[in-house]
LUMSENU-212376 format. One record per atom (N, C-alpha, C): residue number from 0; residue in three letters; chain; atom name; x, y, z. Coordinates in pm, 1 decimal, decimal comma, padded with zeros to 6 digits, m for minus. Layout:
N
> NUM	ALA	A	CA	X	Y	Z
...
end
This chain:
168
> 0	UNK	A	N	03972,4	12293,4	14699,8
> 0	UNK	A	CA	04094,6	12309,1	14776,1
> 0	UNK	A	C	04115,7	12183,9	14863,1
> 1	UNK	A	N	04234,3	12133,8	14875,0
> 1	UNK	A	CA	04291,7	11980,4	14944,9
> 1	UNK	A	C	04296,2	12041,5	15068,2
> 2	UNK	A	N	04324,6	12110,8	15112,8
> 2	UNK	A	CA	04287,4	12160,3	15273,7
> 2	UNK	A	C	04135,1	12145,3	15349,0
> 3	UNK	A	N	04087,7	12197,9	15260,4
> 3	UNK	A	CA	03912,0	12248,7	15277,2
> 3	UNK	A	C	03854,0	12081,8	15293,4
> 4	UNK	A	N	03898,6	12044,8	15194,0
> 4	UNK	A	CA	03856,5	11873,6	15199,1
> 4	UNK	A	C	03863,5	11787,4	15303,8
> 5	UNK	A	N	03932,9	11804,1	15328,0
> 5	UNK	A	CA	04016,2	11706,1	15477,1
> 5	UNK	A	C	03961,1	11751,2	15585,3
> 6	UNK	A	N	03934,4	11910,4	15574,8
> 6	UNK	A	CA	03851,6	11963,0	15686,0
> 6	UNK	A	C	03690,7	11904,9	15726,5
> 7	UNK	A	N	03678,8	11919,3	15568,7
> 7	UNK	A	CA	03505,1	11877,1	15612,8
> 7	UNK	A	C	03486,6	11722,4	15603,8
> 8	UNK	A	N	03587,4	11690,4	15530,5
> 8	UNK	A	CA	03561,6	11532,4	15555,7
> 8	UNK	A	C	03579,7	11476,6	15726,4
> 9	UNK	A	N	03668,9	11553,8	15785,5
> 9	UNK	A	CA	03665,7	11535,0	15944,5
> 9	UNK	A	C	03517,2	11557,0	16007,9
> 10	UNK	A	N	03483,8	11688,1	15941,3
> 10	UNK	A	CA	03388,0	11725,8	16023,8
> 10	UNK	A	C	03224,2	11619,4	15982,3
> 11	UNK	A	N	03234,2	11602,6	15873,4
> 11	UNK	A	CA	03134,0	11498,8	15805,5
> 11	UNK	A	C	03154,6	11345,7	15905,1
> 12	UNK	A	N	03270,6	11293,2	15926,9
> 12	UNK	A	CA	03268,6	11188,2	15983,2
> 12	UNK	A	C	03274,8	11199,3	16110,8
> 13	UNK	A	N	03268,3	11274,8	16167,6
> 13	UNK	A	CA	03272,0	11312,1	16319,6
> 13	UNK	A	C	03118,5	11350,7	16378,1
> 14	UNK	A	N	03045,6	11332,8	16281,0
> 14	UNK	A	CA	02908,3	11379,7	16283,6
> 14	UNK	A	C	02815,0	11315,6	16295,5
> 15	UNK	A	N	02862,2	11196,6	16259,5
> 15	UNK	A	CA	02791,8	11068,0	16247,5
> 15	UNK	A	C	02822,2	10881,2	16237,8
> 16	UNK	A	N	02831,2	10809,8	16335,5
> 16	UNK	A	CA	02864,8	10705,3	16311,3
> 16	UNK	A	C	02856,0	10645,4	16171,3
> 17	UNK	A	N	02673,3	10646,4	16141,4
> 17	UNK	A	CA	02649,5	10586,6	16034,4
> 17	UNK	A	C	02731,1	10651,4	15866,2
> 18	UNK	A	N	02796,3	10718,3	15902,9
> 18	UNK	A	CA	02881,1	10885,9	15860,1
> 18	UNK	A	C	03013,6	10801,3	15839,3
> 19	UNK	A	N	03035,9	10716,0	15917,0
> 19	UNK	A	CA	03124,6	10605,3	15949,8
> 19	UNK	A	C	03143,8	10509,4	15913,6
> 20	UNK	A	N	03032,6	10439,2	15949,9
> 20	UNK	A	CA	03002,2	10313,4	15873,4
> 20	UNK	A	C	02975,1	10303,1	15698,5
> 21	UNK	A	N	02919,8	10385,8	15636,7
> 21	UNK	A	CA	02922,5	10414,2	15507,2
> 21	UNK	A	C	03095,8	10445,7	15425,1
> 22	UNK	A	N	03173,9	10534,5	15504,4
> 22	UNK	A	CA	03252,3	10591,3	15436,8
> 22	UNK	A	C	03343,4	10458,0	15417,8
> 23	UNK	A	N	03316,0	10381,0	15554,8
> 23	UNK	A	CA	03452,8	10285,3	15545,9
> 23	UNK	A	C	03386,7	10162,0	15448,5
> 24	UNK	A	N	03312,1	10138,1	15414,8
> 24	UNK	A	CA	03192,0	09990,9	15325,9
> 24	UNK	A	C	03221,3	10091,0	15181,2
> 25	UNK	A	N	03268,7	10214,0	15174,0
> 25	UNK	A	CA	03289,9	10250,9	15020,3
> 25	UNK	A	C	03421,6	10301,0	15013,8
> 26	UNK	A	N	03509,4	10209,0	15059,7
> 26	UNK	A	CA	03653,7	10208,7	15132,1
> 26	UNK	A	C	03690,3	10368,9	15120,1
> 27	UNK	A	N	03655,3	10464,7	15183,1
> 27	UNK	A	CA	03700,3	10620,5	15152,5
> 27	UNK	A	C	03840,5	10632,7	15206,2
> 28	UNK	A	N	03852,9	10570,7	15294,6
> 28	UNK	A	CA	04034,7	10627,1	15313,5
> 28	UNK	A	C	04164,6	10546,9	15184,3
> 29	UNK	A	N	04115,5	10440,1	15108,1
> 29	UNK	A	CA	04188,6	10373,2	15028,8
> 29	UNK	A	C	04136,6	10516,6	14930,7
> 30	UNK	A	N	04068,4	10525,7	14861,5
> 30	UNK	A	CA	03997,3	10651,9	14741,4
> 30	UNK	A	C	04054,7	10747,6	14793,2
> 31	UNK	A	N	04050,7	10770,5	14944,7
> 31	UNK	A	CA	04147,0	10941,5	14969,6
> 31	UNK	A	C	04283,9	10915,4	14931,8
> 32	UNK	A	N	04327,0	10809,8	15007,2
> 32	UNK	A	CA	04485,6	10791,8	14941,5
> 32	UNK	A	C	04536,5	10813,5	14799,6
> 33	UNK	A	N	04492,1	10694,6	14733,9
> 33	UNK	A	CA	04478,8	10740,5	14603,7
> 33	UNK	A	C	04467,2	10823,4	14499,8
> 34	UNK	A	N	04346,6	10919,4	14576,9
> 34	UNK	A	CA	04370,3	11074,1	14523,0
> 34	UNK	A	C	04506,4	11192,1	14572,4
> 35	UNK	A	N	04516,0	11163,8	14700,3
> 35	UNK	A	CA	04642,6	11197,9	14734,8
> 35	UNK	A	C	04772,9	11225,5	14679,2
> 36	UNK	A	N	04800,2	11067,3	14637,3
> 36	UNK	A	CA	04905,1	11014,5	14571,8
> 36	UNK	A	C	04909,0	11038,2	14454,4
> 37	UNK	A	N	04830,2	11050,0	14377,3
> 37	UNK	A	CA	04791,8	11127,1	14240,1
> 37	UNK	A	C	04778,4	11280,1	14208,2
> 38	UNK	A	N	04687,7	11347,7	14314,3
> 38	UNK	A	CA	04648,2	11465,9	14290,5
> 38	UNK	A	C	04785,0	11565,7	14334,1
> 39	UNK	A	N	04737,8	11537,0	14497,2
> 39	UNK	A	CA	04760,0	11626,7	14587,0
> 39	UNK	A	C	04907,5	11590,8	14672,7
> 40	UNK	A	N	04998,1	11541,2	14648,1
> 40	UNK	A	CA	05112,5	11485,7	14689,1
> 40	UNK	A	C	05195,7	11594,3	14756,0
> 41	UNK	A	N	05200,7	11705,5	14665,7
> 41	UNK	A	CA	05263,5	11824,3	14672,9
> 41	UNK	A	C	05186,1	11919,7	14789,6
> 42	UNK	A	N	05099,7	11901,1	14803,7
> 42	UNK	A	CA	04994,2	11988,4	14888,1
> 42	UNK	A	C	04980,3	11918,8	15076,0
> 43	UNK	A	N	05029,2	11771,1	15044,0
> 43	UNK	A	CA	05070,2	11702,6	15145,7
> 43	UNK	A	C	05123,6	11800,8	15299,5
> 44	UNK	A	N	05100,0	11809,5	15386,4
> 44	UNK	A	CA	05149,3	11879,5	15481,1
> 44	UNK	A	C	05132,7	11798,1	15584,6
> 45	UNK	A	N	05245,0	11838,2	15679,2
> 45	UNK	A	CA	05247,6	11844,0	15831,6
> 45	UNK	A	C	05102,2	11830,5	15909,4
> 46	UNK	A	N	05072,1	11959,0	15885,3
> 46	UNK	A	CA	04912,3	11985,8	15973,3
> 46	UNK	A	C	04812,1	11909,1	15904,3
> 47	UNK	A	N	04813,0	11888,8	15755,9
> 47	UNK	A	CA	04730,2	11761,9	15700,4
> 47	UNK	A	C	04770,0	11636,2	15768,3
> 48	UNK	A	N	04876,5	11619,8	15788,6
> 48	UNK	A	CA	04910,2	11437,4	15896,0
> 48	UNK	A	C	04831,6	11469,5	16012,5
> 49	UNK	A	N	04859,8	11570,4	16114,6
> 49	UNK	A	CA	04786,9	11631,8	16211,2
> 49	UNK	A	C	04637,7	11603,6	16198,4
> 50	UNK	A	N	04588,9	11666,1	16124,2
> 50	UNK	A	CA	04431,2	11640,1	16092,7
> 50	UNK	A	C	04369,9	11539,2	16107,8
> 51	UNK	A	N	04486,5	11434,1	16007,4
> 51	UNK	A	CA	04412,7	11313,1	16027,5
> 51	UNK	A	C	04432,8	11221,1	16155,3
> 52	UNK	A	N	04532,7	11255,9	16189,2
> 52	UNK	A	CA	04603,2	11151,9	16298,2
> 52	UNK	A	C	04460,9	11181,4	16437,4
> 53	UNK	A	N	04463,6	11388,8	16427,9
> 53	UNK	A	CA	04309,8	11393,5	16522,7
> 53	UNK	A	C	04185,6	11349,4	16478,6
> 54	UNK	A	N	04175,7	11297,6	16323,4
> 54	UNK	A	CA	04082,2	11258,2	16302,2
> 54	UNK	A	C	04042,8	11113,5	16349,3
> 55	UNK	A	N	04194,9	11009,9	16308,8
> 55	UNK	A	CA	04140,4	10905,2	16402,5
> 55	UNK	A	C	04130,2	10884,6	16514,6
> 56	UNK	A	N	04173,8	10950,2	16615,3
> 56	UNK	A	CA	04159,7	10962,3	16717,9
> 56	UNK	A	C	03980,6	10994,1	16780,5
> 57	UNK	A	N	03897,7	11063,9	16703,8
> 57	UNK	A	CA	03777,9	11088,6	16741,5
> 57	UNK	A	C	03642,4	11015,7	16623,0
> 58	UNK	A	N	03743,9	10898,3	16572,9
> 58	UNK	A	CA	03678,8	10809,5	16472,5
> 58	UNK	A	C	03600,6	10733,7	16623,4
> 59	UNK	A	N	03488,8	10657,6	16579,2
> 59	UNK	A	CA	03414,3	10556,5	16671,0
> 59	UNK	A	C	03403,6	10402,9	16586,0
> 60	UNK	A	N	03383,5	10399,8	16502,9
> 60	UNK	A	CA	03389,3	10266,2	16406,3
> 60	UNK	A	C	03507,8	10240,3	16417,2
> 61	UNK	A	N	03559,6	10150,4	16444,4
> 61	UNK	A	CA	03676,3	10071,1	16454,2
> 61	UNK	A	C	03756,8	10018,3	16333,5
> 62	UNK	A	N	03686,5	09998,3	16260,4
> 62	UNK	A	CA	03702,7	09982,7	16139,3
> 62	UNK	A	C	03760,2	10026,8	16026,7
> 63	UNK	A	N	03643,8	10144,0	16012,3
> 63	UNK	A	CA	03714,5	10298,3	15973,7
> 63	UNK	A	C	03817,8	10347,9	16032,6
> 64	UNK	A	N	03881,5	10338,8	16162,9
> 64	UNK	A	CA	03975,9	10358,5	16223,1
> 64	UNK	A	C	04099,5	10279,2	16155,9
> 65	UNK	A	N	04102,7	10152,9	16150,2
> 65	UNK	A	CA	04169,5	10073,6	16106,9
> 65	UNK	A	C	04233,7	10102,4	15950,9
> 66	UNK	A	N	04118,6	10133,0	15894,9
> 66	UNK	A	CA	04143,5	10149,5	15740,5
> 66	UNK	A	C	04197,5	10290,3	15734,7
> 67	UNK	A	N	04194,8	10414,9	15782,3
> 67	UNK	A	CA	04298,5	10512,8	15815,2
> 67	UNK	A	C	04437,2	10511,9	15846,1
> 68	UNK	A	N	04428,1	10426,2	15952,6
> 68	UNK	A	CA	04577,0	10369,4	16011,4
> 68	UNK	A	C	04630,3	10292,0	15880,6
> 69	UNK	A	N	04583,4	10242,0	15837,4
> 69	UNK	A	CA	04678,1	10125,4	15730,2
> 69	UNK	A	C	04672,2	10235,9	15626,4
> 70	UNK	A	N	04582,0	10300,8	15576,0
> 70	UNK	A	CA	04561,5	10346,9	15427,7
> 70	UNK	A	C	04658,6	10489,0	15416,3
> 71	UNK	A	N	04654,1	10504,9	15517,3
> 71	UNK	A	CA	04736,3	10685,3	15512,6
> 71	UNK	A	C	04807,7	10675,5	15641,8
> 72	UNK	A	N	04817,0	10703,6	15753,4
> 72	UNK	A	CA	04866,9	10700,9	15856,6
> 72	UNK	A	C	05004,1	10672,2	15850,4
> 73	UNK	A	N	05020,2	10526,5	15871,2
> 73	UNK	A	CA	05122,3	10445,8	15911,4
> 73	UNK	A	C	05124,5	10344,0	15752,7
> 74	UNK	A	N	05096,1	10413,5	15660,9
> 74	UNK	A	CA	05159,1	10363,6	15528,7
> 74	UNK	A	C	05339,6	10383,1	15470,1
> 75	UNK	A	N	05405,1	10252,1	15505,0
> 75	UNK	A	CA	05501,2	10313,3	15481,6
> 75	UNK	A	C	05535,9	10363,1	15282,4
> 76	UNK	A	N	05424,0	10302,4	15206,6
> 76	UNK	A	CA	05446,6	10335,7	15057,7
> 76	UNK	A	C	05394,6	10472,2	15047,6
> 77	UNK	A	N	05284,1	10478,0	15124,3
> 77	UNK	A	CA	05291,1	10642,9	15103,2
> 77	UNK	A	C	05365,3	10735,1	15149,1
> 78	UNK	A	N	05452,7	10696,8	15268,1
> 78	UNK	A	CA	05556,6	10791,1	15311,0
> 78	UNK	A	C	05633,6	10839,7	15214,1
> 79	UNK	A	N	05667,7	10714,9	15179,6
> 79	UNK	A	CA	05801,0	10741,5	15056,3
> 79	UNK	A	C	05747,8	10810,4	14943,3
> 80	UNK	A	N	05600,4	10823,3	14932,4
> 80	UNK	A	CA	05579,5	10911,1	14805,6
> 80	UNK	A	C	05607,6	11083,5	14854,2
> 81	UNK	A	N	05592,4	11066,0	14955,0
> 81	UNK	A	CA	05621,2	11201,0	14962,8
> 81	UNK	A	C	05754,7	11266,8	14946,4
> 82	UNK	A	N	05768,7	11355,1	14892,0
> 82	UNK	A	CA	05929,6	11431,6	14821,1
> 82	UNK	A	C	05986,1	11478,4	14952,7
> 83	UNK	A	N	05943,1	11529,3	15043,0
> 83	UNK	A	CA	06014,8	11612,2	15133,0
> 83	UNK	A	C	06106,5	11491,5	15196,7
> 84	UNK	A	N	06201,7	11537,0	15252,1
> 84	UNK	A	CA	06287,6	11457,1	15327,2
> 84	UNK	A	C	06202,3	11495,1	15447,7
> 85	UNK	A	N	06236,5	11597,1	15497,7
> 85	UNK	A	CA	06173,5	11655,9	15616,6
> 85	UNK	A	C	06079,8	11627,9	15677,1
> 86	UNK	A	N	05937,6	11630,3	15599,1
> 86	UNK	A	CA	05854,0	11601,0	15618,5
> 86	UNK	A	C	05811,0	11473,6	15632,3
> 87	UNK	A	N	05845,4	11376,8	15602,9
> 87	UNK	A	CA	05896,3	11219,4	15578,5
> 87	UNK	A	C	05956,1	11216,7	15749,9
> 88	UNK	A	N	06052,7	11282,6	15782,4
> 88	UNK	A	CA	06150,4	11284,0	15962,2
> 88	UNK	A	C	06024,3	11325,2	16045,9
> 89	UNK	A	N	05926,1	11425,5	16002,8
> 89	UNK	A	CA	05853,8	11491,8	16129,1
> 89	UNK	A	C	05772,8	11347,7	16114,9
> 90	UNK	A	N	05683,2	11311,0	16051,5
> 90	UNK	A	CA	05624,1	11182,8	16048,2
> 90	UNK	A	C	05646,6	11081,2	16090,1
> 91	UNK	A	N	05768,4	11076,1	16078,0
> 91	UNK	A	CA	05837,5	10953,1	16141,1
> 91	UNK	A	C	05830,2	10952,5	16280,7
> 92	UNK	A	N	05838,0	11124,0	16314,5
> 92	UNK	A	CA	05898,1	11105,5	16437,6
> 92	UNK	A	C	05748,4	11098,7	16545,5
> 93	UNK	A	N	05632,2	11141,5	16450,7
> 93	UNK	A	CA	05513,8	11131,7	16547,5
> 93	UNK	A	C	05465,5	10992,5	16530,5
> 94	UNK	A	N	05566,9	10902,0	16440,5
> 94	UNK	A	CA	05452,1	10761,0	16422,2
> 94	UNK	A	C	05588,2	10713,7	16572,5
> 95	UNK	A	N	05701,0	10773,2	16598,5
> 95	UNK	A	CA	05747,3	10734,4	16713,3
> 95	UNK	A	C	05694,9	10759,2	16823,5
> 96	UNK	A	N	05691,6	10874,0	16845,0
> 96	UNK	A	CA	05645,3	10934,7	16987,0
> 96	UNK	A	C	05485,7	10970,2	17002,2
> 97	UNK	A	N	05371,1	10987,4	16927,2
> 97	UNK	A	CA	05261,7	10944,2	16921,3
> 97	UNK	A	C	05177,0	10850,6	16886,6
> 98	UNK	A	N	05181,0	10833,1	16708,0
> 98	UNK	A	CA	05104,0	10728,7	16664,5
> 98	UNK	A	C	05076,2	10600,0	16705,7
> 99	UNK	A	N	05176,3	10531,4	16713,9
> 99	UNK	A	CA	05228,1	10437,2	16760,2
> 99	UNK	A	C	05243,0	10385,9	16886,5
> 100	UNK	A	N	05235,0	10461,3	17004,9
> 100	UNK	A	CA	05214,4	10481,8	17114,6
> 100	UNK	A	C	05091,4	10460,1	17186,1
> 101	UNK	A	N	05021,3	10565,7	17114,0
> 101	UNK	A	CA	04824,9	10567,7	17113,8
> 101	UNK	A	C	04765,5	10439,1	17073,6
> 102	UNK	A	N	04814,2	10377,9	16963,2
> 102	UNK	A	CA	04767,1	10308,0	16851,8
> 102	UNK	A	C	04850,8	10201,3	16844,7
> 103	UNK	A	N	04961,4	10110,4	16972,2
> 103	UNK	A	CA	05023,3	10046,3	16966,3
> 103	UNK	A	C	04903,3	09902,4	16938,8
> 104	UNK	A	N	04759,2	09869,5	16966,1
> 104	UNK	A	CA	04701,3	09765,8	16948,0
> 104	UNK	A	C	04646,5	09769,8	16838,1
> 105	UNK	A	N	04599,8	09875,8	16775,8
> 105	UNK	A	CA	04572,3	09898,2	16644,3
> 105	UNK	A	C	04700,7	09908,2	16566,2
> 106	UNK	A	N	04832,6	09892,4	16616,7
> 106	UNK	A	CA	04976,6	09861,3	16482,4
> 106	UNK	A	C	04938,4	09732,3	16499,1
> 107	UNK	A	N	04950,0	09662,0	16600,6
> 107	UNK	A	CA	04966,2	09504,8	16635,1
> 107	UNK	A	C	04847,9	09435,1	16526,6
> 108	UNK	A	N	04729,1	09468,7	16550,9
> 108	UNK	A	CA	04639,0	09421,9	16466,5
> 108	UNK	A	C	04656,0	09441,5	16320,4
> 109	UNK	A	N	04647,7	09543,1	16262,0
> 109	UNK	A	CA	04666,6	09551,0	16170,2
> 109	UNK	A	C	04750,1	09476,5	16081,4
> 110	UNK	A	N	04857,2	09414,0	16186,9
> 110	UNK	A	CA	05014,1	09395,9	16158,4
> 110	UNK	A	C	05092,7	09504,9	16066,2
> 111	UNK	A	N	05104,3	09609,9	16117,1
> 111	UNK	A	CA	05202,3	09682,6	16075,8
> 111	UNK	A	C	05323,8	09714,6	16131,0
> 112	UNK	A	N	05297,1	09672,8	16262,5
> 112	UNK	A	CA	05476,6	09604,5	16332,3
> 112	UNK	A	C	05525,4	09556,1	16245,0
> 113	UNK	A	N	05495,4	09444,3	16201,4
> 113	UNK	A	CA	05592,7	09344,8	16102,3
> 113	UNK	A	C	05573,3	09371,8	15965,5
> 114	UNK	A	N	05500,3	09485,0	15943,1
> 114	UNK	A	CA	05582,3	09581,7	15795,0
> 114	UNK	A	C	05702,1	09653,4	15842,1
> 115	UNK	A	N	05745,1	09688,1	15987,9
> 115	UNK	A	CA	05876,9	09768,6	15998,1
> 115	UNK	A	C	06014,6	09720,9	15940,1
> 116	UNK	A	N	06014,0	09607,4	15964,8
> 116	UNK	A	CA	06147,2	09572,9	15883,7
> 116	UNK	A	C	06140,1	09543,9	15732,6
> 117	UNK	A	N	06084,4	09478,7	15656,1
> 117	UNK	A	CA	06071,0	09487,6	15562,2
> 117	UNK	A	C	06048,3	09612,8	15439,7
> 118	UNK	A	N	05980,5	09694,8	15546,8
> 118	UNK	A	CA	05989,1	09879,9	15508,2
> 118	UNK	A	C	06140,7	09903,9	15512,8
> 119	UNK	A	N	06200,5	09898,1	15591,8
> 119	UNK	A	CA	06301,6	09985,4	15558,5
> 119	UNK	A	C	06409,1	09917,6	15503,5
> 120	UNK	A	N	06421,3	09747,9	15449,7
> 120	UNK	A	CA	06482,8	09690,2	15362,4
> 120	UNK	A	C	06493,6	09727,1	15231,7
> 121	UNK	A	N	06340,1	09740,0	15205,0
> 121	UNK	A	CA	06307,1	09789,7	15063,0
> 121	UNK	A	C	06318,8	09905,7	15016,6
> 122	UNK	A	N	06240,0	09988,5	15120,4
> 122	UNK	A	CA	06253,0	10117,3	15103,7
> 122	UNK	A	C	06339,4	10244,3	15161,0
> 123	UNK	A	N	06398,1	10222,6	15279,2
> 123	UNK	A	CA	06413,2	10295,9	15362,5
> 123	UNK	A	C	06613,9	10267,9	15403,5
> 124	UNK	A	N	06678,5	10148,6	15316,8
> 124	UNK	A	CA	06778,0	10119,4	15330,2
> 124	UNK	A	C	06871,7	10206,0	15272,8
> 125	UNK	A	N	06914,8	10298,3	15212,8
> 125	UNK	A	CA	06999,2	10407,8	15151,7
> 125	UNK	A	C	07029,5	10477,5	15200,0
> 126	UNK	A	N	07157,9	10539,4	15275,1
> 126	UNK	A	CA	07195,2	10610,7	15297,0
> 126	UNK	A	C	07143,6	10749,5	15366,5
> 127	UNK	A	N	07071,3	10821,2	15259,9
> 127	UNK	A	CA	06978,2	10903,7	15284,7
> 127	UNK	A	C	06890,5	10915,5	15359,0
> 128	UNK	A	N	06840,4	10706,6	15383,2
> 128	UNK	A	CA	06734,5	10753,4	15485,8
> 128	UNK	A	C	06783,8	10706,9	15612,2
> 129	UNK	A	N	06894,2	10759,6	15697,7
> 129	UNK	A	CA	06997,3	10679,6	15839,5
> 129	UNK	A	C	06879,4	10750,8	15918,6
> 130	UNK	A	N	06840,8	10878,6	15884,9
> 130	UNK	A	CA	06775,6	10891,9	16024,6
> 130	UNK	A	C	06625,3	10835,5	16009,4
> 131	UNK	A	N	06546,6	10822,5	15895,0
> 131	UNK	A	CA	06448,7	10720,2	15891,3
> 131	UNK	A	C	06478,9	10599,6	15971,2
> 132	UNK	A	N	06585,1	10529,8	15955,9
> 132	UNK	A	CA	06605,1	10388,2	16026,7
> 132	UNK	A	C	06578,4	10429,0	16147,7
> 133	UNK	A	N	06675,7	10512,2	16217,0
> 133	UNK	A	CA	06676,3	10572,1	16346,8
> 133	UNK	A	C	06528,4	10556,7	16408,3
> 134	UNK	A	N	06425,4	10655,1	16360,9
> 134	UNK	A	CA	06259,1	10659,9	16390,2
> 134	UNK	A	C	06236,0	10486,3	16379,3
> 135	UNK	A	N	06278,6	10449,5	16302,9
> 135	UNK	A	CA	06196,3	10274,7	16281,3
> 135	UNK	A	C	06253,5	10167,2	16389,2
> 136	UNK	A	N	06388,1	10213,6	16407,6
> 136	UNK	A	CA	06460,7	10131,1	16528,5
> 136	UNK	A	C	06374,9	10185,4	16653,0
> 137	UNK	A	N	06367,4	10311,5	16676,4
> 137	UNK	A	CA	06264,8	10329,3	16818,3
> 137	UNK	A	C	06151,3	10293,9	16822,5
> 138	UNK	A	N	06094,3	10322,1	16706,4
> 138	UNK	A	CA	05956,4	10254,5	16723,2
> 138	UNK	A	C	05951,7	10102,6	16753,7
> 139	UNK	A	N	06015,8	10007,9	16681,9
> 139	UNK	A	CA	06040,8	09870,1	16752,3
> 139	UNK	A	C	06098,5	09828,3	16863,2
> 140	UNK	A	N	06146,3	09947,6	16895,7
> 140	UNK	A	CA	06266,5	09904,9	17062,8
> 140	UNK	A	C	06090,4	09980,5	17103,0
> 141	UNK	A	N	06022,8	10034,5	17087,6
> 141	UNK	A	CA	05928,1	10077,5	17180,1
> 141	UNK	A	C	05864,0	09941,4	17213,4
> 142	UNK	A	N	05798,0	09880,4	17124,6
> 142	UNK	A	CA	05701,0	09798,0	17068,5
> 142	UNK	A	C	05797,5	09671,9	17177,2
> 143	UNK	A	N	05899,5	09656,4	17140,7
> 143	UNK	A	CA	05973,7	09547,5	17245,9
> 143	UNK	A	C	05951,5	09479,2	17372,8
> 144	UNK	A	N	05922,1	09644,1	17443,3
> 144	UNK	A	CA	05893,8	09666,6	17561,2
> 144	UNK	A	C	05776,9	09639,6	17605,8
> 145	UNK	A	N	05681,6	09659,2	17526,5
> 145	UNK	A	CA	05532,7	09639,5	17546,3
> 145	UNK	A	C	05506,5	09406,5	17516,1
> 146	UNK	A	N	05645,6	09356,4	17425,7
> 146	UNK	A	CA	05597,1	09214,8	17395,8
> 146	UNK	A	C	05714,2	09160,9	17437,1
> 147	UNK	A	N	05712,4	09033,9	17360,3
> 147	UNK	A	CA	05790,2	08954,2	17408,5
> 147	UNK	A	C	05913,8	08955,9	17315,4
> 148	UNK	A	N	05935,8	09051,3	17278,5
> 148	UNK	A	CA	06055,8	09055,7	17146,1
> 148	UNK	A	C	06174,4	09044,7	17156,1
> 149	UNK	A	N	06270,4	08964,4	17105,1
> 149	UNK	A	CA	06405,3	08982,3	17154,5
> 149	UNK	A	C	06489,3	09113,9	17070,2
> 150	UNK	A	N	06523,8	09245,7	17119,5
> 150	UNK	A	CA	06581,2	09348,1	17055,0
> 150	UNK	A	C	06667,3	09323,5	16983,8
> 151	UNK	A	N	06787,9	09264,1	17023,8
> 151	UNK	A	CA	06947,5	09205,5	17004,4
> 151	UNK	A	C	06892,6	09184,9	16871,9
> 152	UNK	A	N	06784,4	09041,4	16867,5
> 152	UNK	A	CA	06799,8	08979,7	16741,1
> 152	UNK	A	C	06699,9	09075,0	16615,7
> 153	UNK	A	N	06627,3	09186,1	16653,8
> 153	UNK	A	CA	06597,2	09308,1	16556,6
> 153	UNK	A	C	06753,1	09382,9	16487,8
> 154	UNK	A	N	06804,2	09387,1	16606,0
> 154	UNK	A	CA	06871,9	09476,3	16542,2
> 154	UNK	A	C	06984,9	09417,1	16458,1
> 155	UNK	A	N	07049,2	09270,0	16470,1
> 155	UNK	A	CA	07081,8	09178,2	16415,0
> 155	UNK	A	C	07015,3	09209,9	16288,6
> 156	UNK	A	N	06933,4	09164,2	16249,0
> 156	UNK	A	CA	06842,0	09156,4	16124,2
> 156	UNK	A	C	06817,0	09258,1	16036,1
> 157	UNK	A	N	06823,7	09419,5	16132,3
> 157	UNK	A	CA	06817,8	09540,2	16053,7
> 157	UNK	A	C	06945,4	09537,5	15970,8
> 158	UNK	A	N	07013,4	09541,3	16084,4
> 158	UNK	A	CA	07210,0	09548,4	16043,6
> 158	UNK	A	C	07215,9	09473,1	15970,1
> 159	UNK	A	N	07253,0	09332,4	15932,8
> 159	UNK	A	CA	07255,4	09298,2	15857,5
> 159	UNK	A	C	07161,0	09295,3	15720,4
> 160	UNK	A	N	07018,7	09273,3	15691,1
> 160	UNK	A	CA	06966,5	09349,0	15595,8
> 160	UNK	A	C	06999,6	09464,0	15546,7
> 161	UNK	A	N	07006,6	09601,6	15607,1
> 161	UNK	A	CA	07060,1	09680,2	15539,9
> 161	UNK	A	C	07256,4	09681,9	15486,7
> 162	UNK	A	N	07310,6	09576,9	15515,9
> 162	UNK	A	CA	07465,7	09544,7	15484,4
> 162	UNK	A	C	07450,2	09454,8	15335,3
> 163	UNK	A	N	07351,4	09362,8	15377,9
> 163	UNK	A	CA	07355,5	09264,0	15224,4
> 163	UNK	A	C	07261,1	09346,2	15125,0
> 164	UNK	A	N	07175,8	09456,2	15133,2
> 164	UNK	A	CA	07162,6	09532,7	15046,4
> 164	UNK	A	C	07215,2	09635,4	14952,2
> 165	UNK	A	N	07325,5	09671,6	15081,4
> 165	UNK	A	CA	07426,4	09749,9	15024,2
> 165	UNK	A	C	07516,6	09659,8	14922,1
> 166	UNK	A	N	07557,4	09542,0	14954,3
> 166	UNK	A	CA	07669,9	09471,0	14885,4
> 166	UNK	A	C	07600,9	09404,2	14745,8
> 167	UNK	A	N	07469,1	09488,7	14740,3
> 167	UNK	A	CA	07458,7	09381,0	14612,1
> 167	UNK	A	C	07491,6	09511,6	14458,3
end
């Protein structure tokens, strides 16, 4: 069961650094994804994002932390695999008002700030997804605030990217 899994894999890595250090040297969150995205896509839930999001949160390897955040977390290719619209908005809206928040030096590092625009050029520019943009515009007007960013010229760049996409 894809529930049961996620459970004890929390509880397995929460148990042990070296629990930690192993899982991330046999890249396990790239192999969980993967199976994910293959297997279990459909089985995908809310309280499964939940899980993990508390899972990194009580990760200690930094590392392993890291490779969560990029591999599942704040993946924007795996977002889009997921079918739900909905579920795709609640996500969005905790990589606004939590993830991202918590984990604003771990986006920075990673560089997954500067996957935001290019995410939603590629992926996230259609119609369908206005209120996706919406979540991605706050999350960078968040991120703004915290650097030295000029907003004006984000949103310049969204707007227009998503205009010359449309016109082609």
């Amino acid at each position: 069961d894809f529930k049961f899994l996620i459970q004890f894999l929390s509880r397995v890595l929460c148990s042990s650094f070296e629990c930690q250090k192993k899982f991330y040297n046999e890249k396990g969150f790239t192999v969980l994804r993967t199976l994910i995205r293959e297997n279990w896509i459909d089985q995908f839930s809310f309280k499964t994002y939940l899980t993990l999001f508390s899972l990194l949160q009580s990760l200690k390897y930094e590392d392993l932390r890291q490779q969560l955040f990029v591999e599942i977390l704040a993946n924007f290719g795996f977002l889009k695999k997921i079918d739900s619209k909905q579920l795709q908005l609640r996500i969005l809206k905790n990589w606004q008002q939590s993830l991202f928040d918590s984990c604003r030096i771990l986006a920075i590092q990673t560089g997954i700030i500067k996957q935001i625009l290019p995410a939603v050029i590629h992926s996230f520019s259609d119609d369908e997804y206005e209120q996706h943009r919406l979540y991605f515009y706050k999350i960078l007007s968040d991120c703004v605030i915290s650097t030295e960013m000029n907003m004006q010229f984000i949103e310049y760049i969204m707007n227009h990217a998503i205009t010359c996409k449309k016109d082609i």
